[in-house]
N, C-alpha and C positions, 0 to 999 in steps of 0.2 A: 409444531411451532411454525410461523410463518415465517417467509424468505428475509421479511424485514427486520421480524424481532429477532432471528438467527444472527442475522449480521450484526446489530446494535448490542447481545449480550456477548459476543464474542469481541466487537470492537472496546464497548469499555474496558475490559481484561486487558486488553492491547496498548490500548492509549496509558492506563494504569502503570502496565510495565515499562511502557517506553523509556523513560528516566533513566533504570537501572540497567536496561539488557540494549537500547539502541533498536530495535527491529521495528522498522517501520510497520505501521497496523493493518496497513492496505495487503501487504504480504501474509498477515499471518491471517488474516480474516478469509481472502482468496485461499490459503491453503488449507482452511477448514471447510472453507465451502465445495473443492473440491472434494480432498479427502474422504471427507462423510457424507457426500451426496447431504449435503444441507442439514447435517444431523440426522440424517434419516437410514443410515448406512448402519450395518449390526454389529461393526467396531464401535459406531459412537452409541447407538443405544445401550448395547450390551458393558462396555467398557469407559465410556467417557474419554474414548480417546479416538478426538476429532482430527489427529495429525497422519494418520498412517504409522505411528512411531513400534516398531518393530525392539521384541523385546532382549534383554540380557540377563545372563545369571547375575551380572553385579549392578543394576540397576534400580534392583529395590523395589519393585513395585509386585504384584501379583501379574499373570498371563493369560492369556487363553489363544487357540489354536484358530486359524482360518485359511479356507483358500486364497490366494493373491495373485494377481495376476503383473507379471515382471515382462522386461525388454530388453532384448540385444542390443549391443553397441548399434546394430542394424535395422535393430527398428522392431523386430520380430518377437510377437506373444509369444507366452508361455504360460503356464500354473504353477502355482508352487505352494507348498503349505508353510505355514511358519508360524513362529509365536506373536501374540503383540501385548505391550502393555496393557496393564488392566487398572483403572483409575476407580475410584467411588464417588465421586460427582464431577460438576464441570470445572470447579476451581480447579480443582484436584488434577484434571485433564491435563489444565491451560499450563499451571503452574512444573506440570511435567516437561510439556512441549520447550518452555523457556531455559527447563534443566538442560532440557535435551539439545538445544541448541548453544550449550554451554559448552560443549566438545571444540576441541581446538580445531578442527575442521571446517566449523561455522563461524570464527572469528571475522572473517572477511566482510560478513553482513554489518556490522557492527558500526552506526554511522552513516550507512549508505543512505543520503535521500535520493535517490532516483529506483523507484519499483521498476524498472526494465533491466536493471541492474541487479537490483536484491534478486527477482526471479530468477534470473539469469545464473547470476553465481549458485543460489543456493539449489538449484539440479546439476551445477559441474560439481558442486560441495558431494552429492551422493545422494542427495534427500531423496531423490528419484529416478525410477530408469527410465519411465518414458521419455522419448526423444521429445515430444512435444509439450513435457512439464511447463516448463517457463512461458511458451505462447496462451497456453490454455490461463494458467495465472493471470499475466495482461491482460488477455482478452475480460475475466470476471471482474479486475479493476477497473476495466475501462468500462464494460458496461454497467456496475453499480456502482460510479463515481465512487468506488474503493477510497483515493486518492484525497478526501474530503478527511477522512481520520489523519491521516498523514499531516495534514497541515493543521490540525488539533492538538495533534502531540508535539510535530517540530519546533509549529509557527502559529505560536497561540496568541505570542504578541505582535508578529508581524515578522520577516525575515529584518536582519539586522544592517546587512548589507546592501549597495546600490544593485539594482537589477537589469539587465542589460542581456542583446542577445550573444548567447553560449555561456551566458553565466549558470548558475543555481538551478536546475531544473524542477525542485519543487518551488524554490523563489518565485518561478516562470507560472507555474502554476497558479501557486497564489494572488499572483499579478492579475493573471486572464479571469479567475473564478472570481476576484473583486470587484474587477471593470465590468464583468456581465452581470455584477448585481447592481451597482452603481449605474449604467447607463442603459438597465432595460427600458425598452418602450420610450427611450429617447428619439430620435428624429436624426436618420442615416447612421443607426446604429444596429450593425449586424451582430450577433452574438458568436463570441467568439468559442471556438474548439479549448478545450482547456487540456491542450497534452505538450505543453511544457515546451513549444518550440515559439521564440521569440523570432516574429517575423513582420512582415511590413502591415500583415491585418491587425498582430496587437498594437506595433506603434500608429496603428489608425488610431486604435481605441485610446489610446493613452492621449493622444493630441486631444481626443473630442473630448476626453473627462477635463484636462487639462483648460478645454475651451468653455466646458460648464463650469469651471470655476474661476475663469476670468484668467489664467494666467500665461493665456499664450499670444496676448498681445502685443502687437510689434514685435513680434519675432523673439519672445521671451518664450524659454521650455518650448523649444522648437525640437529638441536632441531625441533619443532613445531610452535615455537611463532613467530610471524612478527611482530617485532618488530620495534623500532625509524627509526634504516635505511630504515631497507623494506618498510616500508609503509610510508613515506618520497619520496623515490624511483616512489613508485606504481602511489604515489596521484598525480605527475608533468608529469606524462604521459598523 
């Protein structure tokens, strides 16, 4: 399977659930890609379980045994063998991962739109010893605009709220990713970085969308916020 169609059958699952379980797509997609090495790792062939998800006697599912490689508070490898669940296809996988994240330990994820956050928490949650879990995560959202399902699932009709900078971090998102479709290959328009920090490049951009559409004349929609109209406007594109 290619890097693309990996990601796409693992994001609809994601987007799917989001409704019910809250966990933004962008996390659970990164955590399959890394876990199973792209699906190509011999827990997810052999097992269909693309999580890493280590097994129990009261979990329900069938096992099987692999070497794993674990980390000190310190940073420091080790080997270790253990069980892990054993799924019989990919639903089956996914739909374990979503049990498994039903543990009162992962409540915290629950809501979160900001992926530097979900990552974050859920390697203090336990999900992993690497110290470097949570960077490794961001960094695969950030380079396969992960972050695009996220706003599928949250913000399919558009955020509801005004946006503004330190508000809504996927809002901010959604904000940047609209203006660089709306003002590609326009004239003094640089394309903007879409990682959720509102700053004086996006309120550039928002001025000049604002100025392609006539409304910033005479010092009308001169502000920061995108507000009912704008994003009204943005969401029907």
């Amino acid at each position: 399977m290619k890097n693309e169609d990996f990601i796409k059958a693992i994001a609809v699952a994601a987007i799917k659930h989001y409704p019910a379980f809250r966990i933004l797509p962008s996390l659970t997609i990164a955590q399959a890609i890394l876990e199973s090495r792209w699906g190509k790792s011999g827990l997810a062939k052999d097992c269909y379980n693309y999580f890493g998800m280590k097994w129990s006697s009261t979990c329900g599912t069938a096992c099987k045994e692999y070497a794993t490689c674990e980390q000190t508070a310190e940073g420091v490898p080790y080997t270790i063998k253990a069980k892990f669940r054993r799924y019989s296809n990919l639903e089956e996988g996914i739909a374990g991962y979503y049990k498994f994240l039903g543990y009162p330990r992962y409540s915290n994820l629950k809501g979160i739109t900001d992926y530097r956050e979900a990552c974050e928490l859920i390697r203090k949650d336990g999900w992993a010893t690497d110290t470097c879990y949570s960077i490794k995560l961001v960094e695969l959202i950030q380079a396969y605009k992960l972050w695009k399902y996220d706003l599928q699932a949250v913000y399919a009709k558009g955020p509801e709220e005004a946006i503004t900078p330190g508000g809504d971090f996927l809002a901010i998102i959604w904000l940047q990713d609209r203006l660089n479709g709306c003002l590609k290959g326009k004239a003094g328009f640089r394309e903007l970085a879409v990682d959720g920090i509102y700053g004086e490049k996006t309120r550039t951009a928002l001025l000049l969308y604002w100025k392609k559409l006539g409304w910033n004349k005479n010092g009308v929609s001169t502000g920061w916020e995108a507000g009912n109209k704008t994003r009204a406007v943005l969401a029907a594109i």
